[in-house]
N, C-alpha and C positions, 0 to 999 in steps of 0.2 A: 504494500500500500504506500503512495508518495505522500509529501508531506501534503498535496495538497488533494486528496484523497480525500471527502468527507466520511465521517466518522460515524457508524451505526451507531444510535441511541432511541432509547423509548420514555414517554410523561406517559403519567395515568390523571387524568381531571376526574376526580373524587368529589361524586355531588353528592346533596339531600336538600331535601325540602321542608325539613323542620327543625329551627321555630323558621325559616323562609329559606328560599332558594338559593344556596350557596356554596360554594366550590372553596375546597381544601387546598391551600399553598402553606408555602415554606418558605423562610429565609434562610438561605444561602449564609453560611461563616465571611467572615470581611474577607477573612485567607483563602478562599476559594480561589481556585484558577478560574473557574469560569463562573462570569455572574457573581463574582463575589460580593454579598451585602444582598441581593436583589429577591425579592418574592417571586417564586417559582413552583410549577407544580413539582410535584414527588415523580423525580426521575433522572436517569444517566446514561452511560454507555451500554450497550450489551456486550456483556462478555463471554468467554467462550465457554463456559457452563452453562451460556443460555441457549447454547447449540445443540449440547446434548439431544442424543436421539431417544433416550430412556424418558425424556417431559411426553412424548405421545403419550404413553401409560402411564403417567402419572401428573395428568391434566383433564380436564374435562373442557372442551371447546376451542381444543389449541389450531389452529389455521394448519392444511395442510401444505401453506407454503412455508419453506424451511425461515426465510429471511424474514416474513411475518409474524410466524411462531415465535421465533427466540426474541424479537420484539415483546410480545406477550409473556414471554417470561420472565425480560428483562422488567418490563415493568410494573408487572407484582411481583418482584424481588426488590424492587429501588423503593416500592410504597415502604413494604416489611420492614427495611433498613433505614429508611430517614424517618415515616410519620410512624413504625408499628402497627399499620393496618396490613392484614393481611387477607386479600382476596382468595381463599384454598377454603376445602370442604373437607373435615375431616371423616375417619371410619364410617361415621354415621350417617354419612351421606349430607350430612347440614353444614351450610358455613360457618365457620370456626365462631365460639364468642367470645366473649373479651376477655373472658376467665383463662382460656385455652391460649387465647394468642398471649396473655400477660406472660402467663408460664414458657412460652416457646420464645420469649421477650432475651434472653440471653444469649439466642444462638445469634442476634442482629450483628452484635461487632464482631464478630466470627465469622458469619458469610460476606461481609464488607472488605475482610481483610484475604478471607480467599471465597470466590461465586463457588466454586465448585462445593462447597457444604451446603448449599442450596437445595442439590437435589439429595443430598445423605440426611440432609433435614426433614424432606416430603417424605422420603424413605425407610427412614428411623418410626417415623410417627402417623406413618400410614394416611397421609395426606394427599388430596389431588387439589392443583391449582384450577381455579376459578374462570380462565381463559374466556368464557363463554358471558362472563359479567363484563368484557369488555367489546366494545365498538368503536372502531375507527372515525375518529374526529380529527384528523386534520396532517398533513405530510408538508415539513418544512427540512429545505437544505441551503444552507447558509449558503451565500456567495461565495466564489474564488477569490483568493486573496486577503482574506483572513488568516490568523494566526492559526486558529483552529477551530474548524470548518465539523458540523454535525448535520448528519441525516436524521431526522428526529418524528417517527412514527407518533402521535398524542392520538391517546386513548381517552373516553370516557365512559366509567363504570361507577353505580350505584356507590354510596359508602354504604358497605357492610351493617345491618344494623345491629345495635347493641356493643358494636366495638366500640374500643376509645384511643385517641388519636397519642400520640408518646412519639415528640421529639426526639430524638438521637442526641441533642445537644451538641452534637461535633459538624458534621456536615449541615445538620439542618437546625438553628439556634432558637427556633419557631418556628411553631404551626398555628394556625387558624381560620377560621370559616367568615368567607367573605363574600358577599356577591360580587357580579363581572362591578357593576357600574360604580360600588364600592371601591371594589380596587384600581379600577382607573379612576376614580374621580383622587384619590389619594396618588396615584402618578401623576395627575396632573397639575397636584396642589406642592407636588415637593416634598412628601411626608413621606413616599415607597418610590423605592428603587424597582422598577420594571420591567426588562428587557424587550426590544422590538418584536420579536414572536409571541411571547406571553401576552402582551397588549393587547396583539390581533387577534388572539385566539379569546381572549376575556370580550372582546366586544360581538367576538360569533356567538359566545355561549349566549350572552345577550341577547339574542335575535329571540330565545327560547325563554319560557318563564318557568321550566320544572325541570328536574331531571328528565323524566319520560320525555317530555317536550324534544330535549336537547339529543336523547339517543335517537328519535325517530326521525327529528330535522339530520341528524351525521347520516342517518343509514337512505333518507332522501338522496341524499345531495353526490356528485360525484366527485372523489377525493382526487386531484391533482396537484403534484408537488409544487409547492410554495418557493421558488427560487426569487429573493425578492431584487429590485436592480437598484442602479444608481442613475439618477437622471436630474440635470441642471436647470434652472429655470431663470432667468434672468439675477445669474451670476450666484446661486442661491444653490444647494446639492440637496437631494430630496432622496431618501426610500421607499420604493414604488413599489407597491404587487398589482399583477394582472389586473383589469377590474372586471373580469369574470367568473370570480373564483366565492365571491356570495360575501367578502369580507369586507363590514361598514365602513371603512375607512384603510382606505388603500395608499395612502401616503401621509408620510413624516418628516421633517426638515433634519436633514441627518445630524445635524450638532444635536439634535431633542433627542435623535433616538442613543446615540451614542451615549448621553448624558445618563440616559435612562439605563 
């Protein structure tokens, strides 16, 4: 892979609707390499644990595409690890409750530090991942020319109910439940640090007023990758996406987005 090779990576956008409509992010540590300081959803790179061909049988819903799949597993691995939610159904066929994930809460900086306990974790404890709670909401690949460049599959899936949300406090400094217009209205006041794809993707969710709203508007609509560009306008440099792509706001004056 060259350096300039974008980088397989999966988000999971963790909604609910009660007490109102609101999506789960994270603050990013200041030391982060990427996004450092910034509200983000729960998510990273896929690593090569998430390849594994042993997730078939021990997944329920995993895409029979391979590139797809290990997206799906990356990203209820990166929820488990930064907020402690974890999308898996145990022995009993029910998704996990907060009792069960509390208890399985120690193996998080152990499979952070190697993915590959990910699948000796499902395996130990006769668990299948949840795969099937998740829908494709949205495909972004940074531009050329950045330092480091991701392919970034964003899922959105139900939160779990009855679980409870548990920081990692290393990678992820906080967690909380925000709406889209929330959390832009607070990027645009100077209070969150927001990244340019997170933005766009908080004002799609927007389009929708519920979870179900939001999974059924993703499985509408057809997903094409988000490569956003650079474009000048009377001496002024701007971040543009298509404007065919359903997203309310298709450009930003690139010092804003940077800033952000």
């Amino acid at each position: 892979m060259s350096e300039d090779t974008p980088i397989p990576a999966a988000t999971v956008i963790l909604l609910r609707d009660e007490p109102a409509f609101e999506a789960l992010m994270i603050a990013r540590a200041e030391r982060a390499s990427f996004a450092g300081g910034a509200l983000v959803f729960p998510g990273g790179r896929v690593d090569p644990g998430d390849r594994h061909a042993a997730w078939a049988a021990q997944s329920e819903g995993l895409s029979p595409d391979p590139a797809l799949a290990a997206a799906q597993v990356a990203a209820i691995r990166e929820a488990f690890e930064e907020a402690g939610v974890f999308l898996a159904r145990g022995p009993s066929g029910a998704m996990l409750a907060a009792d069960e994930v509390r208890a399985l809460s120690p193996w998080r900086a152990n499979v952070e530090r190697d993915d590959a306990l990910f699948l000796t974790l499902a395996r130990r404890h006769g668990l299948k991942l949840a795969a099937d709670q998740l829908t494709l909401f949205a495909h972004w690949i940074a531009p050329p020319g950045l330092h480091r460049r991701f392919d970034t599959l964003f899922f959105v899936a139900p939160f779990p109910r009855g679980q409870e949300v548990m920081e990692d406090g290393d990678e992820a400094t906080e967690a909380l439940w925000i709406s889209p217009a929330a959390a832009i209205a607070a990027r645009q006041a100077g209070a969150r640090k927001i990244i340019f794809p997170t933005a766009r993707n908080l004002e799609l969710l927007g389009v929708s007023q519920s979870t179900q709203g939001v999974i059924d508007f993703a499985r509408r609509r057809t997903i094409r990758p988000v490569v956003p560009d650079t474009v000048t306008r009377d001496g002024r440099m701007y971040l543009k996406l298509p404007d065919d792509l359903g997203y309310p706001v298709t450009e930003e004056a690139f010092e804003t987005a940077i800033r952000n």
